[in-house]
PLY file of the C-alpha trace (Angstrom):
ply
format ascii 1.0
element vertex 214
property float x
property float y
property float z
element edge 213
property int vertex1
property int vertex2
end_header
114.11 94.97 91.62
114.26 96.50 95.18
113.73 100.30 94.48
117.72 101.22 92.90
119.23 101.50 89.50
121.99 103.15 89.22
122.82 105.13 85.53
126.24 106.48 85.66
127.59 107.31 82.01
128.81 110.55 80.14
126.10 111.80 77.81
128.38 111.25 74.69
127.49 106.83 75.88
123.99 108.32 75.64
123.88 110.08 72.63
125.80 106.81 70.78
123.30 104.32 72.24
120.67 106.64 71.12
121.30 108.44 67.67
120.01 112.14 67.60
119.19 112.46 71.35
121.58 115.16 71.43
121.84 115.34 75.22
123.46 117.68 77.20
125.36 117.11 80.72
123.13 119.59 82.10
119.95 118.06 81.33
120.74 114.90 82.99
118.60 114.71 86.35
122.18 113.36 87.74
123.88 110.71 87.55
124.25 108.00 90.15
121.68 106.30 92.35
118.09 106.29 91.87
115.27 106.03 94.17
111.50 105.57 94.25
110.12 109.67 93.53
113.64 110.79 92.01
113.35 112.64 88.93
115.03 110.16 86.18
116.18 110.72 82.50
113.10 108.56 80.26
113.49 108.75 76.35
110.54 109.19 73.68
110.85 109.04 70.40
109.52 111.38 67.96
109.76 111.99 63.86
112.96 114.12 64.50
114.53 111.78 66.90
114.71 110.55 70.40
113.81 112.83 73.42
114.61 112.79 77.00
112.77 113.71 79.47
113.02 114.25 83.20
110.59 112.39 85.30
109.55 111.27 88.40
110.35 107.35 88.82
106.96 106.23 90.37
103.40 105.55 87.68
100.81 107.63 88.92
98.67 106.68 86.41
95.79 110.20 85.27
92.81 107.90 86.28
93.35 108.42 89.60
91.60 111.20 91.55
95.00 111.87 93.93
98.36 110.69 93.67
98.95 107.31 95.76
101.56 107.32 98.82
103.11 104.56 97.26
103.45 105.09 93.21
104.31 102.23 91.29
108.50 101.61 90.64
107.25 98.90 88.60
104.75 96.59 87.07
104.74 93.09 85.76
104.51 92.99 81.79
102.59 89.70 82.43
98.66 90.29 81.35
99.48 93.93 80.97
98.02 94.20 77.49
94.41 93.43 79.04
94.87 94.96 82.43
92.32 97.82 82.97
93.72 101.41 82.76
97.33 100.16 82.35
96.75 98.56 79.25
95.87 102.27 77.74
98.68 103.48 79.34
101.04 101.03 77.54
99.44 101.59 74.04
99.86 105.05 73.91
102.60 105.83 76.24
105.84 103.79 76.30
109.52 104.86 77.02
112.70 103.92 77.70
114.94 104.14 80.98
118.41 104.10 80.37
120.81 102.62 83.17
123.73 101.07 84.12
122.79 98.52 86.99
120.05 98.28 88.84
119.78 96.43 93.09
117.93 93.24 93.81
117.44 92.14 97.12
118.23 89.09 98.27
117.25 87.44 101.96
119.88 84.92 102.91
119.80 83.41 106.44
116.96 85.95 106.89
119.64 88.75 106.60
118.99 91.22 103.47
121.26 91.64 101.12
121.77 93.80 98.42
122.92 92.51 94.76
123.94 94.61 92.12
123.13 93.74 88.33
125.21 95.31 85.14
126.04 94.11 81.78
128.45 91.35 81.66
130.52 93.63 78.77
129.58 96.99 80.62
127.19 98.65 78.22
123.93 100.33 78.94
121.24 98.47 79.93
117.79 99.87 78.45
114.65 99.12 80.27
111.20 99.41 78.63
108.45 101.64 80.93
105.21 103.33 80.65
104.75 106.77 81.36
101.78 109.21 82.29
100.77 112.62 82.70
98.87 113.39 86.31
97.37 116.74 87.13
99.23 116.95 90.20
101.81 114.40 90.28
102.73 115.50 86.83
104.92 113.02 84.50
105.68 109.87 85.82
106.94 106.16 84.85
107.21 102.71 85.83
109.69 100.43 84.75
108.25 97.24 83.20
109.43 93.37 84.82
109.32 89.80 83.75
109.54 86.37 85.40
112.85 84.72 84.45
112.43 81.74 82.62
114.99 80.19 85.26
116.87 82.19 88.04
119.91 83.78 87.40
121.83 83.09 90.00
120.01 83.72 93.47
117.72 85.87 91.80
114.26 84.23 91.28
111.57 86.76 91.00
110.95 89.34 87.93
113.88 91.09 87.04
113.40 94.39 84.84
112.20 94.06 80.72
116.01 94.66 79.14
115.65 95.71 75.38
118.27 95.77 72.91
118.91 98.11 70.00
116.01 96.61 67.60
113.68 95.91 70.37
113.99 99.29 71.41
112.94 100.53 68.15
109.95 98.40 68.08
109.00 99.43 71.78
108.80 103.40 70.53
107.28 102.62 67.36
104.00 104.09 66.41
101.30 101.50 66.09
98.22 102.47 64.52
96.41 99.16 65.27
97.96 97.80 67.88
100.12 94.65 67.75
99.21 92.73 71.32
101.05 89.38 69.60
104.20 91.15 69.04
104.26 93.10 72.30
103.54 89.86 74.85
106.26 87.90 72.44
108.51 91.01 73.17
108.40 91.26 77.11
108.23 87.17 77.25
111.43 87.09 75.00
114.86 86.37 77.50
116.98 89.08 77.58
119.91 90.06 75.47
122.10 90.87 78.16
124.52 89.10 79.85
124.16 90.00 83.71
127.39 90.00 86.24
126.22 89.67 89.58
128.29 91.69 92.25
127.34 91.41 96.09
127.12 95.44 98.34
128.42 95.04 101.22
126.71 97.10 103.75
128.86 99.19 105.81
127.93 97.75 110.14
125.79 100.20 111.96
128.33 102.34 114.41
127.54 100.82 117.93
127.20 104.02 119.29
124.30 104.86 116.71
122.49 101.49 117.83
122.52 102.02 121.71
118.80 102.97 123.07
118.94 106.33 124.86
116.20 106.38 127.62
0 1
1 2
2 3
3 4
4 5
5 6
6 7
7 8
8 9
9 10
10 11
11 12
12 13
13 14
14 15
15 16
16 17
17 18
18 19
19 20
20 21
21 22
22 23
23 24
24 25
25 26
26 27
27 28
28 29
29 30
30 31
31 32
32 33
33 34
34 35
35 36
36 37
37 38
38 39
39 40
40 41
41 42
42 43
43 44
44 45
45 46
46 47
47 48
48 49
49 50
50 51
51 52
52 53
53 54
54 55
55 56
56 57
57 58
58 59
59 60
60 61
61 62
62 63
63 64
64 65
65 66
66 67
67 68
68 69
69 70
70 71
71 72
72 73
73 74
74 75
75 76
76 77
77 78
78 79
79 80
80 81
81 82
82 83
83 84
84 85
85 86
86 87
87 88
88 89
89 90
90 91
91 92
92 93
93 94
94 95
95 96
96 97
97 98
98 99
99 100
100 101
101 102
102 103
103 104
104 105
105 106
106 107
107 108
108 109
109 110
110 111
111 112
112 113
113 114
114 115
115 116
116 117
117 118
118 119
119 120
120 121
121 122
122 123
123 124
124 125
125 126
126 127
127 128
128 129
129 130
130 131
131 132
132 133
133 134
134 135
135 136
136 137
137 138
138 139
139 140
140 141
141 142
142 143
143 144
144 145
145 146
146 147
147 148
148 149
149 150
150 151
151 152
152 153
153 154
154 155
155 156
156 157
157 158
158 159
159 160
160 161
161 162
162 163
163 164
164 165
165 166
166 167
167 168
168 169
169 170
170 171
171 172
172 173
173 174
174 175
175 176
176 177
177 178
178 179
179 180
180 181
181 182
182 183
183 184
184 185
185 186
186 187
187 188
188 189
189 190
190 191
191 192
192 193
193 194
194 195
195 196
196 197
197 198
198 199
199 200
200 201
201 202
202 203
203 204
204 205
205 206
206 207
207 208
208 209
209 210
210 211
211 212
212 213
């Protein structure tokens, strides 16, 4: 994932994937593009029913003294259960991040391209993440990744931790002894999307922009 996901859907999609969220068009941070430090919509659940929130994308986890120049967009679900500090950060705090499509970047004939990555029958993809609360930096999340068992396409590195409806459930669930099994089985499980593939085509630098001005 190279730093964009895209969620671009009318709160009533929203409010059907996720019953009792109750969103309103105003309380979306936007809709369209994200980037690393944009403030993105990231569901909770509680007894009365799911929650958004908006955050900024980028873990600054409440360990640290000072927020890092470079928060994290994402981390590898792979050993996360027994990682230091981020392993407390996934038992207590989990979320979802809803979206549409998200960017990989691809490097072919050394020339980087940009691919972007929906649902094969258009519906909304749901990513599992981690969220915490910093003094300064305030609320923030990562989204979660996963090696793909083979490459989809071009693709061959970790590609975001898609969860369907009763995954999702499981993923807010409250826990009170922690199942590590269940979770590793969960973020090692393939996903239950179907991905379309769809190549951006960068618009040329304007030659006027690229000449050197002494």
């Amino acid at each position: 994932m190279c730093g964009c996901y895209e969620l671009k859907a009318k709160t009533r999609a929203l409010n059907r994937r996720f019953p009792q969220l109750k969103l309103a068009q105003s309380s979306l941070p936007r809709n369209g593009e994200f980037h690393p430090t944009d403030q993105v919509l990231m569901i909770t659940r509680s007894q009365s029913g799911f929650i958004g929130h908006s955050v900024r994308w980028g873990l600054v986890g409440n360990f640290l003294n000072r927020p890092p120049l470079n928060p994290l967009l994402t981390l590898p679900s792979e050993g996360l259960v027994s990682t230091p500090f981020y392993s407390k950060i996934l038992k207590r705090n989990r979320c979802l991040i809803p979206a549409t499509a998200f960017h990989e970047c691809l490097l072919p004939n050394r020339k980087k391209q940009r691919v972007r990555m929906s649902a094969a029958n258009g519906e909304l993809l749901v990513f599992a993440g981690i969220f915490d609360h910093h003094p300064q930096a305030g609320t923030t999340c990562a989204i979660l990744t996963a090696a793909t068992a083979a490459s989809v396409g071009p693709i061959k590195h970790a590609l975001p931790v898609m969860l369907n409806h009763e995954q999702s459930s499981f993923w807010l669930g409250e826990h009170a002894d922690f199942p590590e099994a269940d979770f590793v089985a969960l973020l090692q499980a393939p996903s239950a999307y179907a991905l379309t593939m769809e190549t951006i085509v960068e618009a040329e630098p304007s030659p006027q922009l690229s000449l050197a001005f002494a």
